[in-house]
C-alpha positions as CSV (number, residue, x, y, z in Angstrom):
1,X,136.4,-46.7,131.2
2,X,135.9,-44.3,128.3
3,X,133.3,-42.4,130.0
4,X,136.2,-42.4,133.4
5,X,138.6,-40.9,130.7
6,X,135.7,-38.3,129.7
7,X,135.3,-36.8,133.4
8,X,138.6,-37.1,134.2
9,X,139.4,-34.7,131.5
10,X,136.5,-32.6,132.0
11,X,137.3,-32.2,135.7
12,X,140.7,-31.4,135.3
13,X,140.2,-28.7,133.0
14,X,138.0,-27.0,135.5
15,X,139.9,-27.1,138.2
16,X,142.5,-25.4,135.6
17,X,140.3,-23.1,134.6
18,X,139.1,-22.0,138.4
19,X,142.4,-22.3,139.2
20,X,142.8,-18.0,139.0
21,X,140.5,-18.1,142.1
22,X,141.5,-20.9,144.9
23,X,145.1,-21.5,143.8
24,X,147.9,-21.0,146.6
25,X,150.8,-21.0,144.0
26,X,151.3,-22.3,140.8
27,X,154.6,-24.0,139.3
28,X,156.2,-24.3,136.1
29,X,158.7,-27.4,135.6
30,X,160.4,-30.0,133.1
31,X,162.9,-32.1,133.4
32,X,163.7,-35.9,131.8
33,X,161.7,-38.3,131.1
34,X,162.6,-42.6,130.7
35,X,160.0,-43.7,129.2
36,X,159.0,-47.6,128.2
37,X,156.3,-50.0,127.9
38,X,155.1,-52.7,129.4
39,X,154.2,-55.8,127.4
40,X,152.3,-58.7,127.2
41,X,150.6,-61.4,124.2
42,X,149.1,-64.7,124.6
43,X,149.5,-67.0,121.4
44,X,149.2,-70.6,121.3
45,X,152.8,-71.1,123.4
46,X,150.8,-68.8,126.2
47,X,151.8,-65.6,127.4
48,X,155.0,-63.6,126.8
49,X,156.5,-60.3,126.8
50,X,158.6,-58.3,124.5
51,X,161.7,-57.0,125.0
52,X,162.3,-53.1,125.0
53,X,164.7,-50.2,126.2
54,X,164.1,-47.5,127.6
55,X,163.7,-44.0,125.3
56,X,165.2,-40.9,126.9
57,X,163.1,-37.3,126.3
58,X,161.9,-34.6,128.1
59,X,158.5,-33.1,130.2
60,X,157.6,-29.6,130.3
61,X,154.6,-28.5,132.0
62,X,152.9,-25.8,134.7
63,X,150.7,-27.3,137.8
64,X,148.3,-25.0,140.3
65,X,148.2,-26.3,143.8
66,X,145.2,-26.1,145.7
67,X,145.5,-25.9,149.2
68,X,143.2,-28.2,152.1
69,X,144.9,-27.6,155.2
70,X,148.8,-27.1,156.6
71,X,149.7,-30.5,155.0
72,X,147.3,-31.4,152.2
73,X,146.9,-29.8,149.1
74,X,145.6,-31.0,145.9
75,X,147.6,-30.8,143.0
76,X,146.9,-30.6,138.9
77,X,148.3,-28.9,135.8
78,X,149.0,-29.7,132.2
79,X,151.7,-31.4,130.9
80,X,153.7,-32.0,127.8
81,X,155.0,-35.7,128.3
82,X,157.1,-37.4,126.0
83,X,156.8,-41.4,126.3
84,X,157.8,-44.3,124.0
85,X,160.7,-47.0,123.7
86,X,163.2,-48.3,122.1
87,X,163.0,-51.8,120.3
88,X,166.8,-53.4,118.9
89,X,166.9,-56.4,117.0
90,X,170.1,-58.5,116.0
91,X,171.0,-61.2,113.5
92,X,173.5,-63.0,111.6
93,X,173.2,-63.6,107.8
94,X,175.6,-64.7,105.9
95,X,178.6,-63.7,108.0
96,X,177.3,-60.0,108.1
97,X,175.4,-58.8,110.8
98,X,172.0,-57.2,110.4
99,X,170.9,-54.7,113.0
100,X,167.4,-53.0,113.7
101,X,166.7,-50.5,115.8
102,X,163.1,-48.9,116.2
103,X,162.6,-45.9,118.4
104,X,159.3,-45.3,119.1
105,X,158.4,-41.5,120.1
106,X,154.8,-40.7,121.7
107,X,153.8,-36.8,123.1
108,X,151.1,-36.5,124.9
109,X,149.4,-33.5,127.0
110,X,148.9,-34.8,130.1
111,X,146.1,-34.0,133.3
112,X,147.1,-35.4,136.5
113,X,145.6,-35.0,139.7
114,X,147.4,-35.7,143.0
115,X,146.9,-35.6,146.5
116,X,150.2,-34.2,147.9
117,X,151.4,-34.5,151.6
118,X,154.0,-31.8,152.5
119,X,156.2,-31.3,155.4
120,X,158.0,-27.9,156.0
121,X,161.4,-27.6,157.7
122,X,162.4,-24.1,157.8
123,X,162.2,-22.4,154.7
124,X,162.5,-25.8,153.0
125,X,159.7,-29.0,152.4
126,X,159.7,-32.5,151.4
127,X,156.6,-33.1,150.2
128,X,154.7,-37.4,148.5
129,X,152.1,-37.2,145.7
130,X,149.7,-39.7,144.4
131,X,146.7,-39.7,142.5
132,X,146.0,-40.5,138.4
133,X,146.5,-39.3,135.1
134,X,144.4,-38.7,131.9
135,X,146.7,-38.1,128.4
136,X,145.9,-37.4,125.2
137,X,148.2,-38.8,122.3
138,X,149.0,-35.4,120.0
139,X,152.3,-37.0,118.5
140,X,153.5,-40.4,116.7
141,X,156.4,-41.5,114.8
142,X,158.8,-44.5,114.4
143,X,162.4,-43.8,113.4
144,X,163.8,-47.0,112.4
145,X,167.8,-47.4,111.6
146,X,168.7,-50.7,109.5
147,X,172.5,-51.8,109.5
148,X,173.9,-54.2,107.5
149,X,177.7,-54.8,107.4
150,X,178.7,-50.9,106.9
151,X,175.8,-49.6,105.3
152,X,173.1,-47.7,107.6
153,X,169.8,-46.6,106.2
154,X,168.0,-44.6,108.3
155,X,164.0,-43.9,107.6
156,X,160.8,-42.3,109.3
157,X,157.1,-42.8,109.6
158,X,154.2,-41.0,111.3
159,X,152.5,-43.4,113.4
160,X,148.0,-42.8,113.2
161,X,145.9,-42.8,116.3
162,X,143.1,-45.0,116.0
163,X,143.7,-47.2,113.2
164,X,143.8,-50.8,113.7
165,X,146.8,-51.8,114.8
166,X,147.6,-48.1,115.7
167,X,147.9,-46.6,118.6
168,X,144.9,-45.4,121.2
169,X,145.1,-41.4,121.7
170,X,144.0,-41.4,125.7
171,X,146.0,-43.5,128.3
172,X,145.2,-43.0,131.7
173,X,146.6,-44.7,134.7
174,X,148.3,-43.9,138.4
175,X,151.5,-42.2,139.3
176,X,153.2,-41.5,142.3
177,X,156.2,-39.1,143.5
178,X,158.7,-37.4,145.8
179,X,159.8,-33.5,146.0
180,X,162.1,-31.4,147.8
181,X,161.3,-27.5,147.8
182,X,164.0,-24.7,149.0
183,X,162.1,-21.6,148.7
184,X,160.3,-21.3,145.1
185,X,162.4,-24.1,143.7
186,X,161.9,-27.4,143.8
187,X,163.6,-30.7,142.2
188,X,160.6,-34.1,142.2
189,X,160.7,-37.4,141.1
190,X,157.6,-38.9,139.9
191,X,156.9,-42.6,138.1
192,X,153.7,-43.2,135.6
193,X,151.9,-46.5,135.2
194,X,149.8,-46.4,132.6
195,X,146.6,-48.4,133.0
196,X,145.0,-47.9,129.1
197,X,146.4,-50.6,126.7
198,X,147.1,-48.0,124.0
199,X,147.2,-50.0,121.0
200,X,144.4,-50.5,118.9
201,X,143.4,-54.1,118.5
202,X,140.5,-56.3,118.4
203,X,142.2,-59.1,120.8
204,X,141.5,-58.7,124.7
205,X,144.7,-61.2,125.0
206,X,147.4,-58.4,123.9
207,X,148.4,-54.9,126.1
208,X,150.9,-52.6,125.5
209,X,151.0,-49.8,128.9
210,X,153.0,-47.0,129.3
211,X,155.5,-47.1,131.8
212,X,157.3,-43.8,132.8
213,X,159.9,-42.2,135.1
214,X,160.5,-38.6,135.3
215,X,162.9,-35.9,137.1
216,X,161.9,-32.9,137.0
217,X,162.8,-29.2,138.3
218,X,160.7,-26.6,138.7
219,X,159.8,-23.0,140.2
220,X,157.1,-22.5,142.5
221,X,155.4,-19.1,141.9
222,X,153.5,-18.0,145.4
């Protein structure tokens, strides 16, 4: 899977860089992001999940679209994508209640590379993508805000790549979207499902995958 993340990557960036030549049109866009994870541990009670809520961010990016006919076109770019969660915890002690809540923020610079299907109507299109991503992590950090009674304390952390128990830099996994284009701009919704478990652990029994749904608008340069 490492050496799929490799090419991936590798291929991406050349068809980025050759993208000067064969391009129809390229695109710059962003838009916001709700990004989670998806979670599940085995322990000795057997498999169960975690409970998280979604974090709201942002995506910024440009894409080059390669045409293959009147109604294919491949499609790739870079983009900055902002993922991570929310984790809240609650609990009672001593007639005061203690409150926990961990936000999670991950940036990553994203390749994907979609097979798009567009239909024209005039001097507008609707247009379906699907095809896979390859991230790297560039970003971590944990804010965590404690609450006890009336006192807050409010504290951050950098999160390492690669450490045990840290998190993975590359995820990969599929994503899928819709778009609707009125002359150069366009307004697409797309949703990311991460395939990498992206923390670092020794057990096979434990994956955390990102999970992501974006809105983006953009405008199509021709």
């Amino acid at each position: 899977m490492m050496n799929y993340l490799k090419h991936s990557l590798f291929i991406g960036l050349i068809t980025l860089m050759g993208s000067s030549l064969t391009a129809q049109s390229f695109a710059i866009k962003g838009g916001l992001n709700m990004a989670n994870i998806s979670t599940e541990f085995n322990d000795d009670n057997g498999i169960f999940s975690s409970n998280t809520d979604p974090r709201t961010t942002f995506n910024l990016g440009v894409t080059a679209d390669f045409p293959l006919g009147n109604v294919l076109s491949i499609e790739s770019g870079l983009i900055f994508q902002n993922r991570g969660y929310v984790w809240e915890y609650n609990e009672t002690i001593l007639g005061q209640t203690a409150a926990i809540k961990s936000t999670n923020k991950v940036a990553y610079v994203d390749i994907p590379l979609t097979l798009k299907a567009s239909l024209n109507v005039g001097s507008a299109s609707a247009y379906v993508f699907g095809g896979g991503y390859a991230g790297l992590g560039v970003f971590a950090e944990r804010e965590r805000e404690t609450t006890l009674g009336s006192s807050t304390n409010k504290n951050s952390e950098d999160i390492e790549f690669g450490e045990d128990g840290g998190l993975k830099r590359l995820d990969y996994g599929t994503l899928v979207g819709v778009g609707v284009q009125l002359h150069s701009l366009f307004i697409e919704a797309s949703y990311n499902y991460g395939l990498a478990n992206i923390y670092d652990t020794d057990s096979d029994d434990n994956a955390v995958n990102n999970r992501l749904l974006s809105l983006s608008l953009g405008y199509r340069f021709h």
